[in-house]
N, CA, C and O of each residue as an XYZ file, in Angstrom:
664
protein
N      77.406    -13.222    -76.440
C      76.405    -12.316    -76.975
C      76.197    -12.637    -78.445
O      77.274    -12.831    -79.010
N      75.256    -12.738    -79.143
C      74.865    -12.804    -80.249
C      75.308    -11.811    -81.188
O      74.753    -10.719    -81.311
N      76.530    -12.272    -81.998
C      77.128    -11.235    -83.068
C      76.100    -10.516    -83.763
O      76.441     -9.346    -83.933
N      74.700    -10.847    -84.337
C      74.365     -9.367    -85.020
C      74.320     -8.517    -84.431
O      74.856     -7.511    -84.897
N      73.635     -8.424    -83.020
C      73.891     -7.220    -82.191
C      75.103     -6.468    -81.690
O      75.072     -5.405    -81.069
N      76.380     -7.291    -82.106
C      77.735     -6.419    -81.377
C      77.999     -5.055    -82.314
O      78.167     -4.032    -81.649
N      78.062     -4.890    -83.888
C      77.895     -3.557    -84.359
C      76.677     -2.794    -84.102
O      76.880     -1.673    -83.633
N      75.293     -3.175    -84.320
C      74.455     -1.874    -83.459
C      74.536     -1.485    -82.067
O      73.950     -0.552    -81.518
N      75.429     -2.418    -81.514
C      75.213     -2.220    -79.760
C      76.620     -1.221    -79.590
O      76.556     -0.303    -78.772
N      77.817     -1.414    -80.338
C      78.588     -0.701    -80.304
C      78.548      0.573    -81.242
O      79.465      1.379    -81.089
N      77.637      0.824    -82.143
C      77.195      1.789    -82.597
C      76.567      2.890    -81.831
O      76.789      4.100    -81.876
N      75.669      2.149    -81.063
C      74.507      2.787    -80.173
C      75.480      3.304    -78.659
O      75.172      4.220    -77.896
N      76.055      2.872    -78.611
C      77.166      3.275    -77.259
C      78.146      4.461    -77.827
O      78.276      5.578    -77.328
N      78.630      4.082    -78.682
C      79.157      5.550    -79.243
C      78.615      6.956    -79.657
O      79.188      8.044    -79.599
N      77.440      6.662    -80.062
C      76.189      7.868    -80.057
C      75.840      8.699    -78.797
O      75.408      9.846    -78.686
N      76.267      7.457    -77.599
C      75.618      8.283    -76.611
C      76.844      8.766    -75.771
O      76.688      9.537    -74.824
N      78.234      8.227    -76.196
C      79.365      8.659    -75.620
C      79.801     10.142    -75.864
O      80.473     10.841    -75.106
N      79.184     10.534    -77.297
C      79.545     11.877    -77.905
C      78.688     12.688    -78.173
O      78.084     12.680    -79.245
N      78.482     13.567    -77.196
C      76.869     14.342    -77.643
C      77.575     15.341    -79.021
O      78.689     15.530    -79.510
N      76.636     15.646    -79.172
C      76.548     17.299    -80.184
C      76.894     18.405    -80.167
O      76.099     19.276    -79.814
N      77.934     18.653    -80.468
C      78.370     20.287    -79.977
C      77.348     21.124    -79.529
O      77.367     21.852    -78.536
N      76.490     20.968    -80.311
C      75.645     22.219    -80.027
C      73.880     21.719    -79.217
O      72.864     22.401    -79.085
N      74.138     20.427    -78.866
C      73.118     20.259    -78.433
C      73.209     20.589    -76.376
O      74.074     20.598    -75.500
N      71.694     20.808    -76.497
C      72.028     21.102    -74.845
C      71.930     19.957    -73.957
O      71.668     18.811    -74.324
N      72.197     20.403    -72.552
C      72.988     19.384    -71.514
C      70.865     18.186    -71.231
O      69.684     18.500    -71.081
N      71.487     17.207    -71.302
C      70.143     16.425    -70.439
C      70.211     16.755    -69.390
O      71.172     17.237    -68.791
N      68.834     16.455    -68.927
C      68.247     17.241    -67.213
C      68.989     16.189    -66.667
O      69.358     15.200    -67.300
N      69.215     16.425    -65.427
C      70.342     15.642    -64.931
C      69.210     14.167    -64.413
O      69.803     13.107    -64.215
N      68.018     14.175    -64.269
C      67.182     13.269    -63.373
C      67.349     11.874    -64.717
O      67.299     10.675    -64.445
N      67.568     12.512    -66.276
C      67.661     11.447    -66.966
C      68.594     10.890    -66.515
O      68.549      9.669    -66.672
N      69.839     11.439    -65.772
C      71.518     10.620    -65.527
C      71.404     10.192    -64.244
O      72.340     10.160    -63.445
N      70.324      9.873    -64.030
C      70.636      9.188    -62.151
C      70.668      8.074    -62.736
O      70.029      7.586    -63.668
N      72.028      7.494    -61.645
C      72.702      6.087    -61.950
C      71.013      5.439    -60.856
O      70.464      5.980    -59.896
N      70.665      4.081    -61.616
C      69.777      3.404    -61.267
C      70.464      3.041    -60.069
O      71.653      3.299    -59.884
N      69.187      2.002    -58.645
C      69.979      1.984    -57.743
C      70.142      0.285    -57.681
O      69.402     -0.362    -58.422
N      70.941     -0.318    -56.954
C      72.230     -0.994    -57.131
C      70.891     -2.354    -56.367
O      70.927     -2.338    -55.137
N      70.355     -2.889    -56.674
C      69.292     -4.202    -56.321
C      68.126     -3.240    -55.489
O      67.937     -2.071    -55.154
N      67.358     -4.871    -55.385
C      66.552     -4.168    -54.565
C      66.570     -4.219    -52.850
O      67.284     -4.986    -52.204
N      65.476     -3.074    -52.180
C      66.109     -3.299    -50.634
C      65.665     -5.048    -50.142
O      65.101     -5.968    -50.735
N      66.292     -4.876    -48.685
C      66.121     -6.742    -48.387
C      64.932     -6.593    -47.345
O      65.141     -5.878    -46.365
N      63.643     -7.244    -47.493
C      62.802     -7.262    -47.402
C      62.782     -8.287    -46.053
O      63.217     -9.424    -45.871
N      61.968     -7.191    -45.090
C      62.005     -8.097    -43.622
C      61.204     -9.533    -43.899
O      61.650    -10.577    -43.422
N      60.247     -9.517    -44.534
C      59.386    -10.600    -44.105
C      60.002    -12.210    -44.515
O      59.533    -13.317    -44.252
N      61.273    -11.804    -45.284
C      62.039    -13.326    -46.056
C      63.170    -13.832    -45.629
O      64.272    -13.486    -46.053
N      62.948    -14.783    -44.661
C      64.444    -15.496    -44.421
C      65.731    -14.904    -45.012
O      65.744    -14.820    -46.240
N      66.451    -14.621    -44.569
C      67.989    -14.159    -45.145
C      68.198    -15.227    -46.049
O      68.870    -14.859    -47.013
N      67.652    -17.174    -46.107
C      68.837    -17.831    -46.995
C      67.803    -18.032    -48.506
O      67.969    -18.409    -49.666
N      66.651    -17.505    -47.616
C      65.827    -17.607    -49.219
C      65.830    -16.006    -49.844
O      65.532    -15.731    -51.006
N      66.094    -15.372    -49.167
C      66.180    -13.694    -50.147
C      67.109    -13.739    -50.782
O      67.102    -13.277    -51.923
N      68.478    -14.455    -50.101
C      69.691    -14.672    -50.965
C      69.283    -15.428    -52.581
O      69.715    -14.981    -53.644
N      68.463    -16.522    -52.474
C      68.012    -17.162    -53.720
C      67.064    -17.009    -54.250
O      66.655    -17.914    -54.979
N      66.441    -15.997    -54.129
C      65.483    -15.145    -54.915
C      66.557    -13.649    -55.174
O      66.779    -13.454    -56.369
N      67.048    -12.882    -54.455
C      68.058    -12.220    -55.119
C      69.285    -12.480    -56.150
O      70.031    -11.728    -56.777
N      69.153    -13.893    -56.037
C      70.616    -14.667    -57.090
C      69.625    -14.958    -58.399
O      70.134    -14.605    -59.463
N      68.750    -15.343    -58.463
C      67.603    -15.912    -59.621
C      66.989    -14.404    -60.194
O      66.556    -14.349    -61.345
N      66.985    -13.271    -59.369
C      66.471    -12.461    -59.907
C      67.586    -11.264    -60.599
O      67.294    -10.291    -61.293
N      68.867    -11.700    -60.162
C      69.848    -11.018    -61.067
C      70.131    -11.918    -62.425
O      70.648    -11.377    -63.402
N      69.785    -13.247    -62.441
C      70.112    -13.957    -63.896
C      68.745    -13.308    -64.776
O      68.871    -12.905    -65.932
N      67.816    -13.288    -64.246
C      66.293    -12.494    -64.598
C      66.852    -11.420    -65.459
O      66.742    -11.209    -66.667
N      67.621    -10.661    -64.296
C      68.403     -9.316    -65.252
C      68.393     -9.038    -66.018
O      67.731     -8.244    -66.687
N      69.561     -9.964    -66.194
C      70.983    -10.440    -67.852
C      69.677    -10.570    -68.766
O      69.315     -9.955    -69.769
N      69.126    -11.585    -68.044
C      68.533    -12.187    -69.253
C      67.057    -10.991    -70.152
O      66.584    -11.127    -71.281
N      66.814    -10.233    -69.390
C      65.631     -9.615    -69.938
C      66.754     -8.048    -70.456
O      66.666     -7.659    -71.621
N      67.520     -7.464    -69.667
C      68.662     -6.592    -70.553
C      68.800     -6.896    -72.197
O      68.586     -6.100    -73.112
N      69.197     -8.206    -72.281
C      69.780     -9.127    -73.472
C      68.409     -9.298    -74.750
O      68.346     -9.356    -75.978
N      67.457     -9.332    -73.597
C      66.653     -9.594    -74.561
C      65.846     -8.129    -75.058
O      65.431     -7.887    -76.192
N      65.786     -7.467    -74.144
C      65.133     -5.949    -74.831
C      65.973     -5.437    -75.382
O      65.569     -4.362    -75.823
N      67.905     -5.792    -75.833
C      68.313     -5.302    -76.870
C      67.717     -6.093    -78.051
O      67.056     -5.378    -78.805
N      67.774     -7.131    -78.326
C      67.799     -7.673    -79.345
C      65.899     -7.710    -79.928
O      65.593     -7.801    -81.117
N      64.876     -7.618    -78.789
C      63.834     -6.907    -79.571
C      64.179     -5.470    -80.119
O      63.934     -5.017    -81.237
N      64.588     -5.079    -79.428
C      64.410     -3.185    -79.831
C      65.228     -3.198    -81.093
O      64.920     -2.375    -81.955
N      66.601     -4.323    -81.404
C      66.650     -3.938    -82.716
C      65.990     -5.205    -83.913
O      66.324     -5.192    -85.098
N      65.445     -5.785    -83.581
C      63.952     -6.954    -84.158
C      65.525     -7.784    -84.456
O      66.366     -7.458    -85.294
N      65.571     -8.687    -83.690
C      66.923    -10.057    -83.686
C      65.402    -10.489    -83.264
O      64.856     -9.941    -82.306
N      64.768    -11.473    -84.012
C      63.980    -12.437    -83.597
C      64.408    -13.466    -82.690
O      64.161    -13.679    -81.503
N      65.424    -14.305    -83.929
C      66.265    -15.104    -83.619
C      66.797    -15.110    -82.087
O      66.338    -15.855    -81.221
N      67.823    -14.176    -81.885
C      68.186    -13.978    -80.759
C      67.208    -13.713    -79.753
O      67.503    -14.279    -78.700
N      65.851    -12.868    -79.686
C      65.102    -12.894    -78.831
C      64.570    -14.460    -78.335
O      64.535    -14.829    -77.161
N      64.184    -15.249    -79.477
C      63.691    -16.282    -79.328
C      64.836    -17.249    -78.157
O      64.403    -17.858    -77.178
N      65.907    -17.207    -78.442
C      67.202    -17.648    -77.692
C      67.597    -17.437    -76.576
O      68.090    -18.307    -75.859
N      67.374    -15.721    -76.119
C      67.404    -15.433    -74.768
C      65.983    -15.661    -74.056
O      65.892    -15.513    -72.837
N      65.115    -15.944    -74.668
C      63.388    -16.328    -74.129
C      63.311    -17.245    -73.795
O      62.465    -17.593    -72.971
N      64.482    -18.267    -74.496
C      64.325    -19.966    -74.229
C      65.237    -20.468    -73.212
O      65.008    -21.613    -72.821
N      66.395    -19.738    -72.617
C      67.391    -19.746    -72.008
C      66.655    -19.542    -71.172
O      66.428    -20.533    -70.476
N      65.895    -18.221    -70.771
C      65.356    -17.960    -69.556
C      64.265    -18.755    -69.084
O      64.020    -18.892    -67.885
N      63.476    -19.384    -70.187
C      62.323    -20.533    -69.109
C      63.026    -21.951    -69.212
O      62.206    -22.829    -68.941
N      64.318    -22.474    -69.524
C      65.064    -23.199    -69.146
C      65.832    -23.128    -67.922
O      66.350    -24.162    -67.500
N      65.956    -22.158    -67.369
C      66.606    -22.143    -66.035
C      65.785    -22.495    -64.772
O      64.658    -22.098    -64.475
N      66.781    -23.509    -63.952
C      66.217    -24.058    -63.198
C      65.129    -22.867    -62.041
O      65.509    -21.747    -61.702
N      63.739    -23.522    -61.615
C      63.401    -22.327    -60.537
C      64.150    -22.577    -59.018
O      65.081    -23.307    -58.679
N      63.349    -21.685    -58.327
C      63.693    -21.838    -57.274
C      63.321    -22.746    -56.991
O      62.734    -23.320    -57.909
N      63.370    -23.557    -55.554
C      62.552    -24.899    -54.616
C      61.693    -23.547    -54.050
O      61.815    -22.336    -53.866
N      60.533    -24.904    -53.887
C      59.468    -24.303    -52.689
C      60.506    -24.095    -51.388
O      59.894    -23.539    -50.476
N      61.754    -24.352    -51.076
C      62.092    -24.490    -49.660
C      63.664    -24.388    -49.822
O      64.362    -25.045    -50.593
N      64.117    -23.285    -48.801
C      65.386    -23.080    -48.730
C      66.174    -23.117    -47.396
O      66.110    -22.209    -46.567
N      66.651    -23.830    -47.303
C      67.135    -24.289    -45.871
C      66.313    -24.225    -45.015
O      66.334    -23.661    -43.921
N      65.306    -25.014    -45.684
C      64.010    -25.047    -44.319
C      63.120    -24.383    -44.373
O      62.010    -24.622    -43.900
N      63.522    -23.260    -45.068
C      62.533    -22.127    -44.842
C      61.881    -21.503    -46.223
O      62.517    -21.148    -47.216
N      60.426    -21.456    -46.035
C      59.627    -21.793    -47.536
C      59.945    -20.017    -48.289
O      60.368    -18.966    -47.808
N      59.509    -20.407    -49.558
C      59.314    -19.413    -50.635
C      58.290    -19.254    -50.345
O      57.474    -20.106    -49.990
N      58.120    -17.835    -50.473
C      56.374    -16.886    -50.324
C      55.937    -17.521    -51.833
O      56.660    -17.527    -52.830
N      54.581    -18.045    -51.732
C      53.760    -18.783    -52.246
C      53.701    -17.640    -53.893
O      54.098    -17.887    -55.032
N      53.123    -16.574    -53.389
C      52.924    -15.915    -54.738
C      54.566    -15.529    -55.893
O      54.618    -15.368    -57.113
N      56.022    -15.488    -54.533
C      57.058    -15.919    -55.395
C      57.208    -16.930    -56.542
O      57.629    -16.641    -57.662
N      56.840    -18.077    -56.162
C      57.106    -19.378    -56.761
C      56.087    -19.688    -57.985
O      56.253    -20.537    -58.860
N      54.610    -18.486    -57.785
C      53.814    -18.949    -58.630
C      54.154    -17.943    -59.847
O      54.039    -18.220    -61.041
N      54.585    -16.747    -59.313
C      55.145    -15.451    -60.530
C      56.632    -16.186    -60.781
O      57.123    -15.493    -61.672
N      57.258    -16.868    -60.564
C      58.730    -18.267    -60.962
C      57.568    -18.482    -62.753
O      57.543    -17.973    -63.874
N      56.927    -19.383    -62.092
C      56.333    -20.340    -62.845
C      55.194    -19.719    -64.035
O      54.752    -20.497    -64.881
N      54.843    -18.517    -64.023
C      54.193    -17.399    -65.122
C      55.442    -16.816    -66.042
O      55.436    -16.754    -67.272
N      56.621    -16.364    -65.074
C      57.610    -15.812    -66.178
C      57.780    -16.977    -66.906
O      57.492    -16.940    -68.102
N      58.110    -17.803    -66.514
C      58.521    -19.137    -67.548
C      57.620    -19.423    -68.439
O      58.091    -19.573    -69.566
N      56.761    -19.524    -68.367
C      55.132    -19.837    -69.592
C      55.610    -18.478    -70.220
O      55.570    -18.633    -71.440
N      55.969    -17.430    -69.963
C      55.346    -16.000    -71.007
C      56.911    -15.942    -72.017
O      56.854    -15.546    -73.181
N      58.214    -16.377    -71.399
C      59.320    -16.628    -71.732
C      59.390    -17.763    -72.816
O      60.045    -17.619    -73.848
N      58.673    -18.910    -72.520
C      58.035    -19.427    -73.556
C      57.296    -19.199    -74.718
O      57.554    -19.687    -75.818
N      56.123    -18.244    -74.383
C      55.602    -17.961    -75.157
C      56.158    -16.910    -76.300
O      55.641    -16.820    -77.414
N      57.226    -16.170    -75.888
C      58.451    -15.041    -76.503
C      58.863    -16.264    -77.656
O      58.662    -16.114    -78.861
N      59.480    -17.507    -77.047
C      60.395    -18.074    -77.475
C      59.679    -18.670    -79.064
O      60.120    -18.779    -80.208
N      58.287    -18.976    -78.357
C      58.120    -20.129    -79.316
C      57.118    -18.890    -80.487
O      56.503    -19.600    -81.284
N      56.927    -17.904    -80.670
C      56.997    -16.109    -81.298
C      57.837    -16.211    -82.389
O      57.591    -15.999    -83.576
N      59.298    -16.714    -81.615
C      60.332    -16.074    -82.052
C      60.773    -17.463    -83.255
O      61.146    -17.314    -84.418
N      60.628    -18.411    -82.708
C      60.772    -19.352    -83.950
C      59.541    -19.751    -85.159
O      59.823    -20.382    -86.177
N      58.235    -19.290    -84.857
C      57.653    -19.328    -85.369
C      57.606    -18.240    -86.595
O      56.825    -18.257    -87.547
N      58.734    -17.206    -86.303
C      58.944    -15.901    -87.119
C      59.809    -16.101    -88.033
O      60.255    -15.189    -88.729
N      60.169    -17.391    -88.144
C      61.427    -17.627    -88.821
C      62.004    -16.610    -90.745
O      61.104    -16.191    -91.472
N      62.819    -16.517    -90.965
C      62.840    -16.001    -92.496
C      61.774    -16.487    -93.531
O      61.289    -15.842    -94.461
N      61.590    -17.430    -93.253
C      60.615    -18.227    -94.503
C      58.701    -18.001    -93.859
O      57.702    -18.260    -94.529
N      58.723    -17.576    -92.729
C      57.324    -17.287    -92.498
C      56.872    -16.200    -93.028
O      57.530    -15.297    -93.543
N      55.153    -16.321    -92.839
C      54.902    -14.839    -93.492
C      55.079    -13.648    -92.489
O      55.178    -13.832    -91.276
N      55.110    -12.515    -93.032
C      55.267    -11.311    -92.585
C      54.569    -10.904    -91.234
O      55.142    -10.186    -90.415
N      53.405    -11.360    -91.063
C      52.882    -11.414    -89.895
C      53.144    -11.510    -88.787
O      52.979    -10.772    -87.816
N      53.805    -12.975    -89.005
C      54.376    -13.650    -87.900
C      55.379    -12.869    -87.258
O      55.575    -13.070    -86.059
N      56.179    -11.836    -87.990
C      56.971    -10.976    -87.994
C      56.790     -9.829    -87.249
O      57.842     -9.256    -86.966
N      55.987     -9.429    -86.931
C      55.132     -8.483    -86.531
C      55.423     -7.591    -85.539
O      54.548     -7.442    -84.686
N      56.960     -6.630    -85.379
C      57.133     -5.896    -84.088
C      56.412     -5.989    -83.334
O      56.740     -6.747    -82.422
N      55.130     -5.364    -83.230
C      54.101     -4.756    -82.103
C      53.814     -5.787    -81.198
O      53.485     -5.518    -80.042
N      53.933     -7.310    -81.735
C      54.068     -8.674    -80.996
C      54.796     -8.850    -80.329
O      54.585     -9.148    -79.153
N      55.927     -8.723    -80.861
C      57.012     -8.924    -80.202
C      57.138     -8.336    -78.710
O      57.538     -9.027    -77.773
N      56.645     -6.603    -78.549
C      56.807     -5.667    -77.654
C      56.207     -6.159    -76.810
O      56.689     -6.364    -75.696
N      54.561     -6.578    -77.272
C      53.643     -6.405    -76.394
C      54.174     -8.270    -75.372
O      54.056     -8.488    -74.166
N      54.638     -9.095    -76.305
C      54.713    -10.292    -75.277
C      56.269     -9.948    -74.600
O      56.440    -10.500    -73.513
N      57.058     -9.373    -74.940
C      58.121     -8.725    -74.096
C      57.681     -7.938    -72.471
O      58.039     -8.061    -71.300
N      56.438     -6.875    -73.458
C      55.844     -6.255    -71.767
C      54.824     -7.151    -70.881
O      54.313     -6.791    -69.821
N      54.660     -8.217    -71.442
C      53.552     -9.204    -70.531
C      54.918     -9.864    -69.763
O      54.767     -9.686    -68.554
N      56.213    -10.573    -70.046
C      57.244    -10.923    -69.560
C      57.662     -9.342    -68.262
O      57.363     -9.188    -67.078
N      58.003     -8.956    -68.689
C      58.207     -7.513    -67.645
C      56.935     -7.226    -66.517
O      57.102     -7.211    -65.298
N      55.787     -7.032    -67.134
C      54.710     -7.130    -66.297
C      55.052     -8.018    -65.019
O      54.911     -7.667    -63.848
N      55.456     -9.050    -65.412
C      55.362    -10.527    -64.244
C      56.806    -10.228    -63.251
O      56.773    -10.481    -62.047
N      57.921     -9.722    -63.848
C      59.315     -9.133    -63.124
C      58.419     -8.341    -62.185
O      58.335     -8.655    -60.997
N      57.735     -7.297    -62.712
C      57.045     -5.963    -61.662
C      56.506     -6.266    -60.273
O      56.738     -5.762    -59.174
N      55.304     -7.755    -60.883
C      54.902     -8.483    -59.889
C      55.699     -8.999    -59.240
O      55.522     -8.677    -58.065
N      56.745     -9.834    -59.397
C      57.422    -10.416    -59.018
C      58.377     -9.464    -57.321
O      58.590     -9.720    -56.136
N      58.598     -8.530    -58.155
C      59.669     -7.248    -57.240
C      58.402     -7.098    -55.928
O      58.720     -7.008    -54.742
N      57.209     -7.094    -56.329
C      55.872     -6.200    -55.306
C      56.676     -7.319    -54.095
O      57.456     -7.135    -53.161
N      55.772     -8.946    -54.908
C      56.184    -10.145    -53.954
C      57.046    -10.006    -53.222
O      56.521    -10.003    -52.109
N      58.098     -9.881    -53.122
C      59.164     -9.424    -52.709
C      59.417     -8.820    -51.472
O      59.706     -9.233    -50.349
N      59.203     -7.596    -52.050
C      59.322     -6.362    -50.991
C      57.706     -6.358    -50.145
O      57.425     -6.168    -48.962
N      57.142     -6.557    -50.943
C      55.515     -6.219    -50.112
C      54.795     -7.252    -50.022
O      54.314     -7.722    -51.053
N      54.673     -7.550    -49.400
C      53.274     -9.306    -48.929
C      52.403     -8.515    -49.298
O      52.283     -7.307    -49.094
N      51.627     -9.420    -50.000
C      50.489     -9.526    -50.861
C      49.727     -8.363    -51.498
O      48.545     -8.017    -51.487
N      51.055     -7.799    -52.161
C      50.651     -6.846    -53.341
C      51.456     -7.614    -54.618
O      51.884     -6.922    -55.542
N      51.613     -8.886    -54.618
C      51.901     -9.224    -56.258
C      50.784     -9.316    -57.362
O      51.031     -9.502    -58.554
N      49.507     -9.160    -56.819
C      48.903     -9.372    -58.257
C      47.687     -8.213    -58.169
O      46.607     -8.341    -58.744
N      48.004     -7.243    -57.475
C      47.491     -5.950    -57.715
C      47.809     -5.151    -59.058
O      48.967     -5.115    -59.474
N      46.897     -4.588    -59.649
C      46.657     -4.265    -60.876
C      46.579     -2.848    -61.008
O      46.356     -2.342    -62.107
């Protein structure tokens, strides 16, 4: 993990470990534990859901990692986990025979361009650039075009041919 973030991240965990004496209880719907992947989708071979479920938990890590380190403006580090993630190998069109749903492989190949486009944001922001380049609201908005394509990605998935419904 990228040391500037280990004191705000362990800062930010202790804040939420110790509420306020006097503050009141959160509605409990904020504390539902999220649920544990997604369901397994009839229409996909068991050995290719397995490798679209293995590629889409490194997806995870990697977008977790990176909406800490936007939310506390780690350029740097965003740029790093942006570049990691369109460096990883994709899936094959074909997994033991049996093909990747077409709009899978093409939302593969969009996260990687927009992961790119984070990356190459993030070095272009460097200390010595101008302020601009710097620019939170950039940062967010090509973070939520990256997320956008996960969303699509999940439809693909679970639902034939609702990935690029709007």
């Amino acid at each position: 993990m990228h040391r500037k973030l280990l004191l705000p991240l362990a800062l930010l965990m202790a804040c939420q470990t110790a509420p306020a004496k006097d503050s009141a209880p959160a509605p409990t719907a904020s504390r539902a534990a999220p649920r544990k992947g997604l369901p397994k989708p009839e229409h996909i071979s068991e050995d290719v859901r397995d490798a679209i479920a293995s590629k889409m938990r490194e997806h995870g890590d990697d977008m977790t990692v990176m909406l800490w380190s936007i939310l506390f403006l780690d350029l740097q580090g965003s740029g790093e986990y942006a570049r990691a993630m369109a460096a990883r190998p994709p899936i094959p069109d074909t997994v033991d025979g049996h093909e990747v749903p077409k709009p899978i492989l093409e939302l593969q190949h969009e996260l990687r361009a927009r992961a790119e486009i984070l990356a190459t944001m993030a070095a272009a922001a460097g200390e010595e650039s101008p302020a601009a380049t710097r620019d939170p609201r950039k940062f967010a908005e090509a973070f939520g075009e990256l997320t956008r394509v996960c969303v699509a990605c999940h439809a693909a998935y679970l639902y034939p041919g609702r990935a690029n419904e709007k």
